[in-house]
N, C-alpha and C positions, 0 to 999 in steps of 0.2 A: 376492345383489344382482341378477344375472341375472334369477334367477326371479320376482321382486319386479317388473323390469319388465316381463317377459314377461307377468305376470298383466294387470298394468294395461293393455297394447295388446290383451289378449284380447278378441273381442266382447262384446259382452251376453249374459248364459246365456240370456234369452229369444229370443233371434235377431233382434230388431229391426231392421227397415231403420235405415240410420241419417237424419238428420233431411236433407230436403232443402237445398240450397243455396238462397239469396236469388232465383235467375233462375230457378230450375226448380220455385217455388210457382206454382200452379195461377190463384192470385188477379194474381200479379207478372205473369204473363205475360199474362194478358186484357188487365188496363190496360196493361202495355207494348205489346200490340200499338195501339193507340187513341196512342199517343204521338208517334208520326210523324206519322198521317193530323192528326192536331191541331194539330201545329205545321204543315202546310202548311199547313191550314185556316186559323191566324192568319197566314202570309205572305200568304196570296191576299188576306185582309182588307186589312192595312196595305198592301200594293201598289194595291188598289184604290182601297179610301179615300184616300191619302194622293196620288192624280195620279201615281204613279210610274209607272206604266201607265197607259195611256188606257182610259174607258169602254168603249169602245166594242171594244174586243181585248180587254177580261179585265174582266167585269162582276162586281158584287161578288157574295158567298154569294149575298144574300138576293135578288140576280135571280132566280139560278138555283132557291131555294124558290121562289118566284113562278112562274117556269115551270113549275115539278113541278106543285104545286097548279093553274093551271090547266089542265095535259093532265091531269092525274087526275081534275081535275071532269068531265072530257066525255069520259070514257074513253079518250080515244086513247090517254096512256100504258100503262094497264094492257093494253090492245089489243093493243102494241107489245113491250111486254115477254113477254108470253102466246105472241107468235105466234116471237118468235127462241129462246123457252127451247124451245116444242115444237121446232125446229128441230134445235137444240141436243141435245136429248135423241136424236131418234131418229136423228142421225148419230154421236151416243157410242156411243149403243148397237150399231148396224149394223157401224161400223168397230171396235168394240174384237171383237168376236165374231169378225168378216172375218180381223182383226190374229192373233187367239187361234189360229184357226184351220192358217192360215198360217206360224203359230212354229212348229204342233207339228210340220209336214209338213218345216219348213226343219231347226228342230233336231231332228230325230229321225230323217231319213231324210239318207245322202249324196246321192243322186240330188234332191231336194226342193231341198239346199243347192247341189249342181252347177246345177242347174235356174233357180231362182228366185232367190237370192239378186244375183248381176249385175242382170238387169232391174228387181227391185223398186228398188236402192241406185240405181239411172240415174231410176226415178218418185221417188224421194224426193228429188231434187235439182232436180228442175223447179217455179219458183215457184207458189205456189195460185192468184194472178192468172192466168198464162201457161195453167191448166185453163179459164179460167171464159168463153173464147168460145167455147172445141170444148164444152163442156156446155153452151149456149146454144144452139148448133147442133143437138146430139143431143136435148136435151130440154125446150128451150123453159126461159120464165121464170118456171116452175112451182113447185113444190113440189121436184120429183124432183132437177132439175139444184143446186138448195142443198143439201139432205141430201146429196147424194151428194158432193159437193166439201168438207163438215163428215165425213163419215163417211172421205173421203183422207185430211183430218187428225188425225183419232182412231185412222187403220188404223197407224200408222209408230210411233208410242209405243211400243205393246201388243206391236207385230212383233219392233220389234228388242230392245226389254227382256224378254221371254219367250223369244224363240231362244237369246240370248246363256246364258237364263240356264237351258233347257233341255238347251244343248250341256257341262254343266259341271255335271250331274245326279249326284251320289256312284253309280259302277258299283256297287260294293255293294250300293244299295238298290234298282238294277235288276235284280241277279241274285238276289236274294234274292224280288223280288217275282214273277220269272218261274220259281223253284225250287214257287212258291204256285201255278202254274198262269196267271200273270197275262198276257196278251197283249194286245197291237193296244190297242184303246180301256180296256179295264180296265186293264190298265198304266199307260197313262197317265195315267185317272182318279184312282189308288188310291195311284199310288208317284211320279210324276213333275211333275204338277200339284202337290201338295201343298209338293212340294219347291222349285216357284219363286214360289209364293204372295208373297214379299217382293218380288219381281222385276216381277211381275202388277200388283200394285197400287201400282208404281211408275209401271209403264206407264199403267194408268190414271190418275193425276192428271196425268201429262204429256200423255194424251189430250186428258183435258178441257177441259183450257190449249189445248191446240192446236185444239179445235171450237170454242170463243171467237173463237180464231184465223180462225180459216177462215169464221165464221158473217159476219165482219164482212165479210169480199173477198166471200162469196157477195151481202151483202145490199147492196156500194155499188155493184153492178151487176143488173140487171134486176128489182130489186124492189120492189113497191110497200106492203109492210108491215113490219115490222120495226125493230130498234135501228139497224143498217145502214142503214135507208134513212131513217130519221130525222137519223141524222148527215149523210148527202145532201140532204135536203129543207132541213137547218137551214142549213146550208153555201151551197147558192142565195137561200136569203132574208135571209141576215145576223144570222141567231141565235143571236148566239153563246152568250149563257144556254144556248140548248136544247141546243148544242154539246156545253157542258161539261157539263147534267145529264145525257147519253146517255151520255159519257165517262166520268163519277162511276157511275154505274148498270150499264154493263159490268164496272167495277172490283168493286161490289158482290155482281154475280151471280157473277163469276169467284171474288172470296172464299168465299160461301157455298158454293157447289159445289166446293170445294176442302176449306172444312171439313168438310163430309159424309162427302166419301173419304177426310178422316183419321180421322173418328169408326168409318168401316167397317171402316179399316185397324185399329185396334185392335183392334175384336171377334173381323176376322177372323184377325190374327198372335197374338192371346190363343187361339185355339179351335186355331189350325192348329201353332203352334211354340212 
């Protein structure tokens, strides 16, 4: 009898995964995620429509279509959007590499962690507004003082989820890699890097969140183009349509650029572990 049930909880002799659960289909979970955004979307209707809200503080959807539609026809929006994603980009990029950098000197050296670790955790705790008049100062209302204030908030992710996970590297595969000859930057290339690749691209999706973050305090102060200064511009003149299409549209870009880093995250935790 035993062995009767023991057969029956056996695997499959083919080795089968076995069949996904209801949440964890491919299909369930695209439409699930559209299920929240939907049902807000019919709140904000019936609040609207129905006078339970006033016009004038929560305009309905199809304002806010009407807005999109006509800054898209005369390009401002597309303008607007172009100029906070280049933003965006080249402060992800700057700080996540700054960040990268920076982990491997703090986790891998005492002196790095005696060193740097105190002062970096004292800049991580002073708000991104309380930056944005000393880089006003230092570099004008330019280019440089945004990126650089988007690149402070992509540097802290990267930092502290790569050190943390640099300092807890299996000695094993560092004594083994340094039995190979492996030293200083090839070590860290070949045996150490690979090893917090989950940790990595941790960091970066909180990065990216966080140059969202920072793109918008860079842009509701001294800027004259961008998402950030649209939500300014629209805020002085009473717009609140164009409000919420800026608000709906940072939501957007933050999704998409979120799902990208998971599509990368796969290929690259498929290739690396």
């Amino acid at each position: 009898m035993s062995l009767r049930t023991s057969a029956v909880t056996l695997p499959p002799a083919g080795g089968g995964a076995a069949a996904p659960t209801f949440w964890a289909r491919p299909a369930v979970r695209v439409l699930g995620g559209f299920a929240v955004p939907l049902l807000l979307l019919a709140t904000w209707q019936i609040a609207s429509s129905t006078g339970l809200v006033p016009a004038h503080r929560l305009p309905p959807p199809a304002s806010v279509v009407s807005a999109a539609v006509e800054m898209a026809a005369t390009g401002e929006l597309w303008l607007n959007i172009a100029i906070s994603v280049q933003r965006v980009l080249l402060g992800f990029v700057i700080g996540s590499l700054v960040g990268l950098a920076a982990a491997a000197v703090v986790g891998l050296t005492r002196a790095g962690d005696v060193l740097l670790s105190p002062t970096l955790a004292a800049i991580r705790a002073i708000p991104s507004l309380a930056l944005v008049p000393l880089l006003l100062l230092w570099m004008g209302i330019g280019e440089d003082s945004k990126v650089t204030l988007i690149a402070i908030g992509a540097f802290f992710p990267v930092f502290t989820t790569v050190a943390g996970a640099l300092r807890h590297v299996d000695a094993r595969l560092v004594e083994m890699g340094r039995s190979f000859s492996l030293r200083g930057w090839e070590l860290f290339r070949t045996v150490q890097l690979p090893s917090v690749i989950p940790a990595l691209i941790s960091g970066l999706r909180l990065a990216m969140a966080q140059a969202w973050l920072f793109l918008v305090a860079s842009e509701l102060l001294g800027a004259a183009m961008g998402l950030g200064f649209l939500l300014t511009l629209s805020q002085q003149t009473g717009r609140v349509d164009r409000i919420l299409l800026t608000i709906a549209l940072l939501a957007i870009l933050g999704a998409l650029s979120n799902a990208i880093l998971t599509l990368v995250e796969k290929r690259v935790l498929r290739r690396w572990t």
